[in-house]
N, C-alpha and C positions, 0 to 999 in steps of 0.2 A: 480667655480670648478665643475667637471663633476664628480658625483660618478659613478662608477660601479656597479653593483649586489650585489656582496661582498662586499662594502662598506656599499650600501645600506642596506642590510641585518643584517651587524654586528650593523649601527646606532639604527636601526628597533628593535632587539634585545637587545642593552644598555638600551634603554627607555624603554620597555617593565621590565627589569630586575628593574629599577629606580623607576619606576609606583609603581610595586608590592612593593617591596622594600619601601617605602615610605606609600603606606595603612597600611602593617602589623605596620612599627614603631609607626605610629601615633597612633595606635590604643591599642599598646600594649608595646612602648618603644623598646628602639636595645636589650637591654640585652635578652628580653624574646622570639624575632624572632631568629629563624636559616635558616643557608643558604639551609637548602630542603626544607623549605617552601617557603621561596622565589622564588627556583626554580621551584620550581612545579604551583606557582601563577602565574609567569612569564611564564612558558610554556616553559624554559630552562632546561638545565640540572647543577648540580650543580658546574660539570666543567667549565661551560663558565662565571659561577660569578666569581669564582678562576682565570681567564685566564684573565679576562675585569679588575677585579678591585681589588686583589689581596682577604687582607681578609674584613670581617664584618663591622671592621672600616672605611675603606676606603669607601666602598659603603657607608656608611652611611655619609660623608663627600661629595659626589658625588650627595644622597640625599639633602644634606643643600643647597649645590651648587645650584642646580635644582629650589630647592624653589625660591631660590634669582634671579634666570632668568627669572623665572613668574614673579615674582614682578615687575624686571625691565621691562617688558617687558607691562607690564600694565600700569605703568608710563609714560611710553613712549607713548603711545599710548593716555593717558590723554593729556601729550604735545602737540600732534600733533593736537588736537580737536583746536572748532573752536568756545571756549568763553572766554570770558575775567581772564587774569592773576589770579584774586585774586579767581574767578573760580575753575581754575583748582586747585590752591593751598588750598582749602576748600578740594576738589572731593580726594587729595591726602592724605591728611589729616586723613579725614574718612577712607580709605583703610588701613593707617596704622593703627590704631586706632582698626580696625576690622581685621585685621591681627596680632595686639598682643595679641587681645584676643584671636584668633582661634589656635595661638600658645601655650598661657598658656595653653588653657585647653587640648593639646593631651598631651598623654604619650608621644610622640618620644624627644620633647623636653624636659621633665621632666630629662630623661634620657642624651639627649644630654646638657644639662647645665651641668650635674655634670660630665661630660669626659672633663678634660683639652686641650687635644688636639684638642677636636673637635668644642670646645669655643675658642677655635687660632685659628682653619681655618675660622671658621665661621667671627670671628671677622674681619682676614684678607682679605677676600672675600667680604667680607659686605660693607669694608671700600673702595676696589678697585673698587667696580661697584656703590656703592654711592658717590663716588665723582664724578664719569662721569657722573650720569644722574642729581646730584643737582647742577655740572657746568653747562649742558643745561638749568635747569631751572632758573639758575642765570642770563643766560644769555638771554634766553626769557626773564625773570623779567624786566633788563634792557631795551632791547630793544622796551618793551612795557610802560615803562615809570613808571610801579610799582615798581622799585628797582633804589631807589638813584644810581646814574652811577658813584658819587664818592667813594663808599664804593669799596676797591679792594675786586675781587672774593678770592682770601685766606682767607682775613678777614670774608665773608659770611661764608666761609666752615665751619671753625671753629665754628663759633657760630652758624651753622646748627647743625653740628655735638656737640658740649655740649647738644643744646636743646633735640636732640636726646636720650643722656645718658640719663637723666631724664627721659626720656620715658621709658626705657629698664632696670632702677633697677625695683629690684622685689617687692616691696610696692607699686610700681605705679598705679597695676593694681586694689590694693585693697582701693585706693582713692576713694573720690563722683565726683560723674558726674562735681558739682561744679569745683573740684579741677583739676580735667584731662582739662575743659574748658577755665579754668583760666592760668593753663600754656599754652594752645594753643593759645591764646588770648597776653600774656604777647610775644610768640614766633613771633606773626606776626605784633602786632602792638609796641611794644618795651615797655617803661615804660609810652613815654608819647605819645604816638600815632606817628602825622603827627609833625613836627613844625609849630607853625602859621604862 
């Protein structure tokens, strides 16, 4: 797809508005940013946050969104490298790991945990682009011979995603090192490892 100028520009613009948008929250949570400071961090005017993304909420949904494009985007980019399966899925690991800490400790999420709607988009969004890229990894898994090839991908999903929840209540993070390593451990290699 060939952009124009004006596409160009408005794209150029969204993220700019997104960026800023996304320093103040972290730093300070949604409730306590408003749309002039935004604008003015952005180098917008306050019209064109109103015109791109209606109001405060929204952008701030557009912000989670964002997050979760980095992410994946960094994932992916793990998949692509060029060392062994159990590798990448260590390298993945770690990342999430250090992204739920960098998440607990800003404000923007403080803030966006306790907005219901923005814990449905979040959740909804999280769940549509996590299951594309831990189908890919399911499926590298397989083809490199680290993931049983009789286990259906549904079946993985699922129990990716349980392992997951566990991750993401909110006591998790105030575990020992012990206990975070032990569920990861329990995550990859099952209750009793390999079969002999």
């Amino acid at each position: 797809m060939n952009m124009n100028g004006y596409e160009k520009r408005t794209k150029a613009k969204k993220e700019s508005i997104i960026n800023a948008a996304r320093e103040l929250f972290t730093e300070r949570g949604i409730t306590d940013v408003g749309i002039s400071e935004i604008a003015a961090k952005a180098g917008v005017s306050q019209v064109s946050i109103y015109n791109y993304f209606g109001d405060k909420n929204s952008l701030a949904k557009e912000v989670l969104i964002s997050y979760l494009d980095q992410s994946i985007q960094e994932y992916e980019e793990i998949l692509k490298g060029d060392i062994p399966f159990s590798e990448k899925l260590k390298i993945i690991m770690d990342k999430k790991h250090d992204a739920v800490i960098e998440v607990s400790r800003s404000n923007f999420s403080k803030y966006a945990w306790e907005d219901k709607t923005l814990q449905q988009v979040y959740k909804e969004a999280a769940t549509i682009k996590a299951t594309s890229i831990y189908t890919k990894f399911i499926e590298l898994g397989k083809k490199e011979g680290a993931i049983d090839e009789s286990i259906p991908n549904d079946a993985i999903l699922s129990f990716l995603f349980s392992s997951v929840s566990i991750m993401q209540q909110s006591d998790y993070l105030k575990t020992s090192l012990e206990y975070k390593m032990g569920i990861l451990r329990l995550f990859l290699y099952g209750l009793l490892g390999k079969e002999e």
